[in-house]
C-alpha positions as CSV (number, residue, x, y, z in Angstrom):
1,X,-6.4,-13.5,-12.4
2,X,-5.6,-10.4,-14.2
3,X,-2.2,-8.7,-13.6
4,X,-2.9,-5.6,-11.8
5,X,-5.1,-8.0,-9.1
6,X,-1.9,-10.7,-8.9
7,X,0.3,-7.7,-8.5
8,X,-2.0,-6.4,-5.0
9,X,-1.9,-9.6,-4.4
10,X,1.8,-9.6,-4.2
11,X,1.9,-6.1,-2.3
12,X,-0.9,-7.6,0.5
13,X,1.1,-10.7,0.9
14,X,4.3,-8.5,1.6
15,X,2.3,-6.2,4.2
16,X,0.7,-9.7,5.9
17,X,4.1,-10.9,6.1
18,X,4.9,-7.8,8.9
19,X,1.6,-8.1,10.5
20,X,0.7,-4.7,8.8
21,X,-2.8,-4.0,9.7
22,X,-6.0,-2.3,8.4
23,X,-5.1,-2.9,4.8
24,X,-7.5,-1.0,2.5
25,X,-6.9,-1.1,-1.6
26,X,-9.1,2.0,-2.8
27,X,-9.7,1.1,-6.9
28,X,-9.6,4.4,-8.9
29,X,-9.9,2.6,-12.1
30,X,-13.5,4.6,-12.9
31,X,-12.3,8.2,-11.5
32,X,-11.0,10.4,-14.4
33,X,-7.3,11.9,-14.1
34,X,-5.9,10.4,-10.8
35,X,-2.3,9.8,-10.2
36,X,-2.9,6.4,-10.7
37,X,-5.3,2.7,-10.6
38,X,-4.8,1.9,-7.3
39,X,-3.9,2.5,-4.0
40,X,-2.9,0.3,-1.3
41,X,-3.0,1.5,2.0
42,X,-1.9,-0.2,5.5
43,X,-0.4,0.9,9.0
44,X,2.5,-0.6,11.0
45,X,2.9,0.3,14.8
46,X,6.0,2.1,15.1
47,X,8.2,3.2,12.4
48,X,10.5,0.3,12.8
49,X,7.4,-1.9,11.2
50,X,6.5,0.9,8.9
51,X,9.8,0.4,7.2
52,X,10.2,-3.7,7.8
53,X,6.2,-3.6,5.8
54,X,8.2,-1.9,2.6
55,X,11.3,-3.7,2.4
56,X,8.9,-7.1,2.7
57,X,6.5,-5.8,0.2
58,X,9.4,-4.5,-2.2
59,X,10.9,-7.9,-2.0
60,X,7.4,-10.4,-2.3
61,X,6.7,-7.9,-5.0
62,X,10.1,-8.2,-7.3
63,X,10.5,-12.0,-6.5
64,X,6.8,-12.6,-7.9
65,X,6.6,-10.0,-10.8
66,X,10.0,-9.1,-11.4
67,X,8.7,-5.4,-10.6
68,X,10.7,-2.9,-8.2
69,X,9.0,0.4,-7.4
70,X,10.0,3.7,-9.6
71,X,10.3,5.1,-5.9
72,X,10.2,4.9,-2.0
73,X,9.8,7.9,0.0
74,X,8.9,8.6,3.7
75,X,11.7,6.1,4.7
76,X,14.0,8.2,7.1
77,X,10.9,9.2,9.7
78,X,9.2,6.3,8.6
79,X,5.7,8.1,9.3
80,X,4.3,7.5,5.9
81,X,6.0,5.8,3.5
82,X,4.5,5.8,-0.2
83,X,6.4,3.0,-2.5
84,X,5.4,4.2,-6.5
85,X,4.2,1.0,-8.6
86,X,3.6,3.4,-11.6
87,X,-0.2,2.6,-11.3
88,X,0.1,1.2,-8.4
89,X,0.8,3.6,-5.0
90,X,1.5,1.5,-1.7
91,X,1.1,3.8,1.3
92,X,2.3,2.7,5.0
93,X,1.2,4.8,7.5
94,X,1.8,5.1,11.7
95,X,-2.5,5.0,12.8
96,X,-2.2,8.4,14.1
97,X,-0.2,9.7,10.8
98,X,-3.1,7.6,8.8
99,X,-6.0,9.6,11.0
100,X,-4.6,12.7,9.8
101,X,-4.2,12.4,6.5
102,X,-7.2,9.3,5.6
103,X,-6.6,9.1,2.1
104,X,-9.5,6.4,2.2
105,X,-11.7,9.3,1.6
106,X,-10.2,11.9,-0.8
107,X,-11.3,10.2,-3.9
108,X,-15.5,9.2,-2.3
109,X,-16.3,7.4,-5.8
110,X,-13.3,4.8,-5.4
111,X,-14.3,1.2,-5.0
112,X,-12.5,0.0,-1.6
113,X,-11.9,-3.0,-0.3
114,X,-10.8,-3.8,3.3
115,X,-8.7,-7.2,3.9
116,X,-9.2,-8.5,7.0
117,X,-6.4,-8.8,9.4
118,X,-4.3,-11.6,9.7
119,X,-4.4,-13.3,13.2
């Protein structure tokens, strides 16, 4: 397994661990001049969740890889919290926050995957 798909790997395991739901990882590896490879994107219930979903991802994350993110922001509303991997961008979303904004389909040529729910 390469070391960007172990890494996602990591960053899904940390979202499952919350029960963080309707987890999408949009691949812009074939997309010219985007922000970065890949974005993983999930939803929590309540902002509470939204915020347990980063600390549990920011902790699978640097106890697997050794990698903590360059930056977390969203935190204090806990609406939409984006966690900044460098290449990779982990955003958490409240469903109707994630309806507004569905960053699934700003970039239409990504390659996305959907992992199923967990239960």
């Amino acid at each position: 397994m390469n070391k960007a798909k172990t890494f996602i790997q990591k960053i899904t395991e940390g979202i499952q661990e919350k029960k963080g739901k309707n987890i999408v990882i949009a691949d812009l590896t074939a997309i010219d001049d985007t922000i970065c490879n890949y974005f993983v994107i999930c939803e929590g219930n309540n902002p509470t969740q939204v915020a347990a979903i980063a600390d549990s991802v920011s902790e699978y994350v640097r106890k697997e890889t050794n990698e903590k993110p360059f930056g977390i922001d969203g935190l204090r509303n806990a609406q939409w919290v984006v966690m900044d991997y460098s290449d990779t961008l982990v955003h958490i979303f409240l469903p109707e926050t994630r309806d507004f904004y569905q960053l699934e389909n700003l970039w239409a040529d990504a390659r996305l995957t959907q992992i199923p729910d967990i239960d």
